[in-house]
N, C-alpha and C positions, 0 to 999 in steps of 0.2 A: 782726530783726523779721519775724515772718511776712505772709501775703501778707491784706488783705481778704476777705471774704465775694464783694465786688462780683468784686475781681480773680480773684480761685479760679474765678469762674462763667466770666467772659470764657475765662480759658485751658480751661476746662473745654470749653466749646462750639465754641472753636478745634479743640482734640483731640478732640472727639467726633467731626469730619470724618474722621478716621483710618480710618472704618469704610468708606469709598470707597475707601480704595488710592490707588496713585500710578496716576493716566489722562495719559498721553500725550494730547497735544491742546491746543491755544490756543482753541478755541473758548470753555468754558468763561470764562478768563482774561478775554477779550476781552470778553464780556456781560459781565460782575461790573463789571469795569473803565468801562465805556459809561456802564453807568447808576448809576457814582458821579462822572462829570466827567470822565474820561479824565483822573486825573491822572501818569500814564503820560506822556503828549504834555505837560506843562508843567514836565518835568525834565528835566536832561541827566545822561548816564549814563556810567560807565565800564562796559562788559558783562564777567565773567570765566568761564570754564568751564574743566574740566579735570579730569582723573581724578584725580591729586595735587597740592597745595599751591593750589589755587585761594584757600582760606579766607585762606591767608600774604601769597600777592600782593596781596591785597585788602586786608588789614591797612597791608602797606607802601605802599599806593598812599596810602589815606586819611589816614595817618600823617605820609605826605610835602606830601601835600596841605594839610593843616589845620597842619602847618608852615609852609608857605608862605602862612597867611592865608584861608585859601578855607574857607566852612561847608559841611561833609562830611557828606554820609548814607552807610552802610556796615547792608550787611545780607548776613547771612550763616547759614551754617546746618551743623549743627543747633546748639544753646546747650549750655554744660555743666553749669552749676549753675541757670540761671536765664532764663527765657521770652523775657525782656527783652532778652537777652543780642541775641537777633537782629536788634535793630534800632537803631543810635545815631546819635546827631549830636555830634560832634568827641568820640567818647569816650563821651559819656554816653548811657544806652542809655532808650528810653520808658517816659516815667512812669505811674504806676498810672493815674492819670485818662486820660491817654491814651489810652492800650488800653485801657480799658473803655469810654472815647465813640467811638473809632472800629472797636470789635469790634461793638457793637452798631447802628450807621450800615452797615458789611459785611453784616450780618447781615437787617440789614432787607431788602436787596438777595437774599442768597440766600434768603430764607426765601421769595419770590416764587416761584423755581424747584425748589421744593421736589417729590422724586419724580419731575422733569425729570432721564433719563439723559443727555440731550445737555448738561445746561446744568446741573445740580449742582455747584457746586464743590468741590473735594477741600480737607484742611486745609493743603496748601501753596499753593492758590493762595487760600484766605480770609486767610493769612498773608502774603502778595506783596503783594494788596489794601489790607491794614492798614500796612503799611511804604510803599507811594506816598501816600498819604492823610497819615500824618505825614511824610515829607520835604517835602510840600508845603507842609505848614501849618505847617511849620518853616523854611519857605524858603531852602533846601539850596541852593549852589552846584553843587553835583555829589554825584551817588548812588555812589557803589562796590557795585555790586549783583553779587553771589556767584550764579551758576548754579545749580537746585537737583540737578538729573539729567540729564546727557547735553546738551542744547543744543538742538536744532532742535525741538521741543515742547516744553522747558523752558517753565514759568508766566511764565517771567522774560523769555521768549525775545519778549515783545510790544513792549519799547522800540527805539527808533535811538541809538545808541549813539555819543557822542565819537569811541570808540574801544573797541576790545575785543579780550580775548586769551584765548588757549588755551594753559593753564600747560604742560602736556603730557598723552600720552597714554598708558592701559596698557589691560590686562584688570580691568574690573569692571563691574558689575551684567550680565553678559552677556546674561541674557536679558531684557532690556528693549533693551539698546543696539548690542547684536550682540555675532556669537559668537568674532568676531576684532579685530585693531588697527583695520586700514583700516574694515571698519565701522563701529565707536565712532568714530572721527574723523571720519569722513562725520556724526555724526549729531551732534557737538561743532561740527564747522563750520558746520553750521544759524544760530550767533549769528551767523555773519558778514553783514553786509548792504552794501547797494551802495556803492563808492566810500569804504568805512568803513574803517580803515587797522586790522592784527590783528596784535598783538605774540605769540609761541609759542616756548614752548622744546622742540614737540613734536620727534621727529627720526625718518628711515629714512620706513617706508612711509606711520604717521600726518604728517607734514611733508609727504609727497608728494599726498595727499589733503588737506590742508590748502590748500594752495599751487594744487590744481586749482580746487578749489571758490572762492579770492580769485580768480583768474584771470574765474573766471566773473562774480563779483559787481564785478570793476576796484576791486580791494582791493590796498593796500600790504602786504605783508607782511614783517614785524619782525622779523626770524629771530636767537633767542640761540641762539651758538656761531658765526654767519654777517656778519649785518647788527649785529649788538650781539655782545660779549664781556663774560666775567664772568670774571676771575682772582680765584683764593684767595689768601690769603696765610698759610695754614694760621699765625696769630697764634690760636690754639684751645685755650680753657679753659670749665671752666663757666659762665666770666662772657660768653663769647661768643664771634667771631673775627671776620675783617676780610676785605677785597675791593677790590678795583681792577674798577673796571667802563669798556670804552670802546664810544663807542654811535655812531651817528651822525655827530652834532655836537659831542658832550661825551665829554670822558673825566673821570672822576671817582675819583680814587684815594685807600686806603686809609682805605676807606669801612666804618664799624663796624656790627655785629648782635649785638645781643642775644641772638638767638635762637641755638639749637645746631642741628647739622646741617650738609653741603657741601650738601646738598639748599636748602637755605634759601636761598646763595647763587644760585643757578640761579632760584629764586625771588623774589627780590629784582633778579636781574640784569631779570624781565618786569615787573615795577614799574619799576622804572628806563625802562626802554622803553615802557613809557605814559605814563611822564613826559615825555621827547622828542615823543613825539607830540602831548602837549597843549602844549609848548613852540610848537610850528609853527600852533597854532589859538587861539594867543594867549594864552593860559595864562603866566604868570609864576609859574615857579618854580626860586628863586634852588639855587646850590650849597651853601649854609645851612641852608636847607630839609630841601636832601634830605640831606646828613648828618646833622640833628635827628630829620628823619622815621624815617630806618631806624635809630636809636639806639637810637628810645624808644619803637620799635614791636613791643606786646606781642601771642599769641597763645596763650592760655592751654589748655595740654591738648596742645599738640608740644612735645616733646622738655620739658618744662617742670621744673627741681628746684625739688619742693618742699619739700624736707628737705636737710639736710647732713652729719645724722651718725643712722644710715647716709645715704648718697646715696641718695635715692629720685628716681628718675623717670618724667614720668607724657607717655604719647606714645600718641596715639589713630591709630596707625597700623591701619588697618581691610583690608589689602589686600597680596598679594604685594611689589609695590614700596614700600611703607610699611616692612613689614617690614625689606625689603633697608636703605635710607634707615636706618634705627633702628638694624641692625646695624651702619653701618658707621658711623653717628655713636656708636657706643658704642667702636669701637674707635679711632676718632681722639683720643675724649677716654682713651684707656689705660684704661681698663672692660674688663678680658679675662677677668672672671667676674663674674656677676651671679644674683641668687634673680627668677624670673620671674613674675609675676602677670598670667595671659592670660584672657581672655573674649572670644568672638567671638559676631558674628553669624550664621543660618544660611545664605545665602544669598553667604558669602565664600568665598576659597580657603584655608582652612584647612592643607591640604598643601603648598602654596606659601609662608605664613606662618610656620608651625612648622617648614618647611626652611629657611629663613632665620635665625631666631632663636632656637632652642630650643639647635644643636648648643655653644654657647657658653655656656650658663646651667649652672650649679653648682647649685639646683634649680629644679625649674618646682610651680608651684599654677595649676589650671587651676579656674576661676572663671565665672559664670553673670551677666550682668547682669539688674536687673529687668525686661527689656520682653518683648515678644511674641516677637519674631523671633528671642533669644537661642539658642546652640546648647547643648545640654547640654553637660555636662561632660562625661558620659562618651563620647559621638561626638566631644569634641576630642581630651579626651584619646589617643583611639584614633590621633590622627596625631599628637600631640607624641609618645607613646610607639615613633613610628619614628626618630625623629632625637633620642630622650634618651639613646639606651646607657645606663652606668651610672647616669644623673642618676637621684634621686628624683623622681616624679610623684607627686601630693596633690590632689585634688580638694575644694574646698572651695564649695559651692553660694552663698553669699552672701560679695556681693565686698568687704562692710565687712570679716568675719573675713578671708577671704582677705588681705587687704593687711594687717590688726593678726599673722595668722601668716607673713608674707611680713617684715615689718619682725622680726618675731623672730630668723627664721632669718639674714635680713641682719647682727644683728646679732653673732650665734654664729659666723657663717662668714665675719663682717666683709670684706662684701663690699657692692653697690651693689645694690639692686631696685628693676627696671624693672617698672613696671605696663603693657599697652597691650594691641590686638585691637580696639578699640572705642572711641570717645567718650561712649559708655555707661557701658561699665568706669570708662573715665578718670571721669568726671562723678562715678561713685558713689565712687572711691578719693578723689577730691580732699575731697568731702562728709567722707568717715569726719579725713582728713587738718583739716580745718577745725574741727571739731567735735571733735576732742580738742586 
């Protein structure tokens, strides 16, 4: 069923903010937020930021949580098929009326500062807005709020937080967040606040930079690989694999995931460790729990099959270490050829991606998402065609065909196609996959 007139407008006027860009800064956030009640200050929150798997951790926190009994708000970004997507409570994500009573209540507030450069909101922080206003009037136990960009000006970055972590760190959006690790970390440690305890599986120089800046703020820090351990138990099939995790206080073993990837593990090991942390602030949440929570916690658009004959998979890996992560979850599940459907963004590392995953693909279709920022094809192509050798390169401009010719070729060379480069990409494949 399609969307209303009413709701089309609301997300309309949400995206029309688009045309401001992302602004570093709380300032904005902070008015928006004031003069709708602060309701920021009458939630408590788990905070998460991180270059990769942020979106995961967050899944498996909320997941585990809303196991163990507790009403969960979980917001996250960007959505794949659907607006909604970005904001839920135990699962279910806000309803039509919803978002259109409290887009236009946000709205009445920006429309004050209207042509205000200092105080204009952009459309993530009119969407941050919208998501504290229904956790409240939903009366959420606890928020699992997803980081939008880098951390210490993140929109997100105004609450105090339970607890919060830093998945870990790499190279991306560089130039907003810096041009190395150590400064992207510095500027991901910005969530950290005083005496706030911070779980991270970042490691080397970003953990070093991490760990100065808790130092400074008298911050506990949670360190997976150190303070927490995550063992695989490489049990690894499409239907998932399994893990022993020892933390703290708990060891928790041969503990299952749905999801595919070692990466996931590692992910789930910093869920786990915001679990302990809220164990010590009173928080009850049974060994029950958290074996249901990470069972039956889904994250749609990693590593995700949505097919089986051919294997199709769709993984919104957006970034050099995504990439990697993607390679090597292809080759643990024995996927040692695959027909490739890639669309990136402009503003990624494309040569770092395509040297990752292209040398193993039997052919590659390079593909264009709808939005703004997409890269042409033919400037990808220009770097998948370093690391294809013999492979076929195919440039296909619309990512519906692209995957209906990508499931062809799969099929002829009966082999597995991997879709990914983007959440985009992913978004529009899963759409063409849904719809036939």
């Amino acid at each position: 069923m399609g969307l209303s007139l009413e709701e089309q407008s609301a997300i309309a006027y949400i995206q029309s903010r688009a045309r401001f860009g992302m602004k570093p800064g709380l300032q904005r956030i902070a008015y928006l937020l004031q003069h709708l009640g602060s309701p920021e200050k009458q939630l408590r929150f788990i905070h998460v930021a991180g270059t990769n798997g942020k979106g995961s951790t967050c899944v498996y926190a909320a997941s585990m949580l809303q196991a163990a009994g507790y009403r969960v708000g979980l917001y996250t970004s960007p959505y794949l098929t659907a607006f909604a997507e970005r904001m839920s409570v135990n699962g279910v994500a806000i309803t039509a009326s919803e978002l259109i009573a409290l887009t236009k209540q946000v709205q009445l507030i920006a429309d004050t500062v209207a042509g205000n450069k200092e105080l204009e909101p952009t459309e993530f922080e009119i969407i941050t807005a919208i998501a504290f206003l229904f956790f409240l009037s939903r009366k959420v136990d606890l928020v699992v709020l997803e980081a939008g960009l880098g951390g210490r000006f993140d929109a997100t970055n105004v609450v105090l937080p339970e607890v919060c972590a830093i998945t870990n760190v790499d190279l991306d959006h560089t130039e907003i967040l810096g041009k190395n690790v150590r400064e992207i970390a510095f500027d991901k440690s910005g969530i950290i606040k005083s005496n706030v305890p911070v779980v991270t599986g970042a490691q080397h120089d970003a953990l070093d930079v991490i760990q100065q800046v808790a130092k400074k703020q008298h911050s506990d820090v949670w360190m997976l690989h150190n303070t927490i351990r995550v063992v695989p138990e490489y049990v690894y099939d499409l239907a998932g694999q399994r893990f022993s995790y020892m933390g703290r206080f708990h060891d928790w073993l041969g503990l299952r995931l749905n999801m595919l990837g070692i990466h996931q593990v590692s992910n789930a090991g910093v869920a786990l460790g915001l679990m302990e942390v809220l164990s010590t602030k009173g928080y009850t949440i049974s060994e029950q729990a958290i074996r249901v929570g990470l069972k039956t916690a889904v994250w749609p658009g990693r590593l995700e099959v949505i097919h089986k004959d051919p294997v199709v998979i769709l993984d919104g890996a957006h970034n050099k270490a995504g990439a990697v992560a993607m390679a090597r979850a292809l080759e643990d599940l024995s996927i040692s050829r695959y027909v490739l459907v890639m669309g990136v963004l402009s503003d990624k590392d494309m040569d770092g991606m395509s040297r990752a995953i292209v040398p193993k693909s039997s052919y590659v279709i390079v593909t264009k998402p709808a939005v703004q920022r997409s890269t042409p094809t033919e400037v990808l192509a220009s770097f998948v065609r370093n690391y294809a050798g013999e492979v076929p390169v195919e440039l296909v401009e619309d990512v519906s065909q692209a995957v209906q010719r990508g499931v062809s070729i799969a099929n002829q060379k009966a082999v597995a196609l991997c879709i990914m480069g983007s959440l985009y990409t992913v978004a529009e494949a899963k759409m063409t996959f849904l719809q036939s």
